[in-house]
N, C-alpha and C positions, 0 to 999 in steps of 0.2 A: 465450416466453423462450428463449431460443440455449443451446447446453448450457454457456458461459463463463459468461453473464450469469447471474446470481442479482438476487432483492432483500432489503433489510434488512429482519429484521421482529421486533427489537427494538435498540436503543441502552438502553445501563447506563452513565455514567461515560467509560471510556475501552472499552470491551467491548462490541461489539454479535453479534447472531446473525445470520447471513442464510441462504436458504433456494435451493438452486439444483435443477433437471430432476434429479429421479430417473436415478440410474446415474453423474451427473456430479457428485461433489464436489470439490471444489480440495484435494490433498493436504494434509495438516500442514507446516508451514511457507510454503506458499505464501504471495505477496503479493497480495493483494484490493485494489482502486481504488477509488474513489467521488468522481466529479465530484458538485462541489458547487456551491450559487453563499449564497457568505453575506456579509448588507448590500452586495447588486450588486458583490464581487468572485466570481469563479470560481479556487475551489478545487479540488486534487487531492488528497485523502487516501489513503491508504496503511497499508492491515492488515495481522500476517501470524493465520495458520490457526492456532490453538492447540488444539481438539480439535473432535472430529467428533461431534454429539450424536443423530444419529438423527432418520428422516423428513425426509431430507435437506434436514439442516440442519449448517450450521457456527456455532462462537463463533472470534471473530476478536481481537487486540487491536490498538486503533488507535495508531501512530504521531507521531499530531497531535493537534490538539482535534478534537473532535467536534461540536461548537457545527454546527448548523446540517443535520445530519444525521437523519433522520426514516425513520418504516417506510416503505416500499414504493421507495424510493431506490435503483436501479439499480448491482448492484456487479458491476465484474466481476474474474474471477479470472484473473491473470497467466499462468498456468499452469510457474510459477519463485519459488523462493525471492528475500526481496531482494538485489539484486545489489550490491555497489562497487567503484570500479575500485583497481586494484593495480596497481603496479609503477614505472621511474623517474619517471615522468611526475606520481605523486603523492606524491613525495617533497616534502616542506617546506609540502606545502597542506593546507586547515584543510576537513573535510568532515563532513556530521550525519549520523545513522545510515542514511540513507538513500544515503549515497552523492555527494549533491550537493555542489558548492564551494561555501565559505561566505567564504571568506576574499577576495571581491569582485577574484579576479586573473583577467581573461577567458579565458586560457588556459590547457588542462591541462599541455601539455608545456611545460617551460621549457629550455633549454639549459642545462645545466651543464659544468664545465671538465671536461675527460676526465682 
């Protein structure tokens, strides 16, 4: 196991724990990943770090559904809180807590009148 990579090794709901190398935990806040493949799509989920429980171990809270997510499942830790972008560029556009565009307009910058 790589000192990024941990794996899950419990799912609760939206809450799971996962378990990373002695010495390396993912700070509080950090965001956690977990490719997934659920009914043959592939998923990326997205946790962040909510407390450090000991015997290095983290509880995470996830982002998305969990639907499909299982112990021993490969997570790895971003080593960065979630990030979004800011500034004119995201002005008037519609984005989910994670940051991505929702509002189906292919680009971030638009021109506007000066």
């Amino acid at each position: 196991m790589s000192a990024r990579v941990g794996k899950v090794v419990q799912v609760i709901g939206s809450t799971l724990d996962a378990e990373f190398e002695e010495g390396h935990l993912p700070n509080i806040y950090n965001a956690l990943t977990i490719e997934s493949n659920v009914m043959g799509n592939k998923q990326l989920l997205t946790c962040e770090v909510q407390q450090h429980l000991g015997g290095s171990r983290v509880r995470a809270v996830a982002l998305q559904s969990t639907d499909g997510i299982k112990r021993g499942d490969q997570i790895l830790d971003t080593g960065a809180p979630i990030q979004v972008p800011v500034g004119e560029e995201t002005l008037g556009r519609i984005f989910n807590l994670l940051g991505q565009p929702v509002d189906k307009q292919h680009r971030i910058c638009q021109n506007r009148p000066g």
